[in-house]
N, C-alpha and C positions, 0 to 999 in steps of 0.2 A: 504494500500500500504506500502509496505516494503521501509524503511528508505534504501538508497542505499550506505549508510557502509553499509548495512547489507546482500548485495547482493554478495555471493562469486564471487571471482575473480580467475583465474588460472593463473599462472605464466609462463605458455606452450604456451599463449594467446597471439596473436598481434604481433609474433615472422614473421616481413616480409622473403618470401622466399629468397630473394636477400639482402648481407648483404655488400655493400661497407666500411660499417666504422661499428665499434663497437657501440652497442646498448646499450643507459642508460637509464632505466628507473626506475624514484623515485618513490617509493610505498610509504614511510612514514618517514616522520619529526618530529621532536619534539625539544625541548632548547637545547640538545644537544646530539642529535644523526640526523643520517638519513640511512634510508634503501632504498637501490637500486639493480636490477636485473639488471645483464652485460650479453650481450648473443655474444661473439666471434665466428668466424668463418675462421681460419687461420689467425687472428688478434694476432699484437704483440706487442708488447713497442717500438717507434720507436729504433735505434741503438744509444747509447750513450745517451739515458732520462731516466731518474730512479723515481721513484715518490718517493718525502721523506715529505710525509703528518702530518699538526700537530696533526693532532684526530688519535687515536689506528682505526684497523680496523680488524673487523672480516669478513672473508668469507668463504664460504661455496660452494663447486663442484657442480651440482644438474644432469648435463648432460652434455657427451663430456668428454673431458680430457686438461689439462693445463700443465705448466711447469714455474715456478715461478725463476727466478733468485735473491737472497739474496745477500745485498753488503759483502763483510768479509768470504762468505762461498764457498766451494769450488765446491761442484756440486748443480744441480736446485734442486728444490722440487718438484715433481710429484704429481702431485692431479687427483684423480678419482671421478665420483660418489660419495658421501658419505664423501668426504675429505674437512676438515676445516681447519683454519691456522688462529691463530692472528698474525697479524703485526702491534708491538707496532709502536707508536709518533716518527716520525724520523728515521726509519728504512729504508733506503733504499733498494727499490725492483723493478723490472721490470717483465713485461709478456712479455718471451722467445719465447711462443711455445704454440697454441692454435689446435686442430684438424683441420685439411682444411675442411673434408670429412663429419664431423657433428657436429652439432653447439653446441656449450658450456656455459652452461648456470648456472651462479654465481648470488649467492646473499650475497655484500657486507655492511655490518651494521657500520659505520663510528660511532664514539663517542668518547668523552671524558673524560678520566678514574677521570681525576683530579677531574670531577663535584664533589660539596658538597652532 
């Protein structure tokens, strides 16, 4: 019997039809990182929240479309399919603009650039 790490998983998986709130789920932890799949569905940043996080973050577009608002910058940032972004430690940023019509599906990798 196969040890069940060992059992691929799909990340397209467990995506309920009906999305009230934005979906987080943690795929993997470590001392200092964590990786999680966000899957939006006309979800946004509430109006006037910004997330200004101590860990760098990496994400990644996978399906759907986004619109990323940058504190200091003058227009959003557009991510498609295939689109990554780091947002360093303290950066503040907000999600704009999420597809209503098809669900959007990120994977964001939280770390800590400082680790030794």
């Amino acid at each position: 019997m196969l040890n069940s790490d060992l059992i691929p998983k799909n990340l397209y998986a467990d995506i309920p039809a009906d999305l009230p709130e934005e979906l987080f789920t943690p795929l993997l932890a470590g001392r200092d990182f964590r990786l999680e799949r966000i899957v939006s569905l006309g979800h946004v940043t509430p109006a006037g929240q910004w997330y200004d996080q101590p860990e760098d973050e990496w994400v990644v577009l996978l399906a759907g479309a986004a619109e990323l608002e940058i504190a200091g910058e003058d227009a959003p940032v557009t991510l498609r399919p295939g689109d990554h972004l780091l947002l360093p430690a303290g950066l503040r940023h907000r999600v704009s603009w999420t597809d209503p019509k098809e669900k959007t599906v990120w994977l964001a990798l939280h770390y800590n650039s400082n680790s030794p």
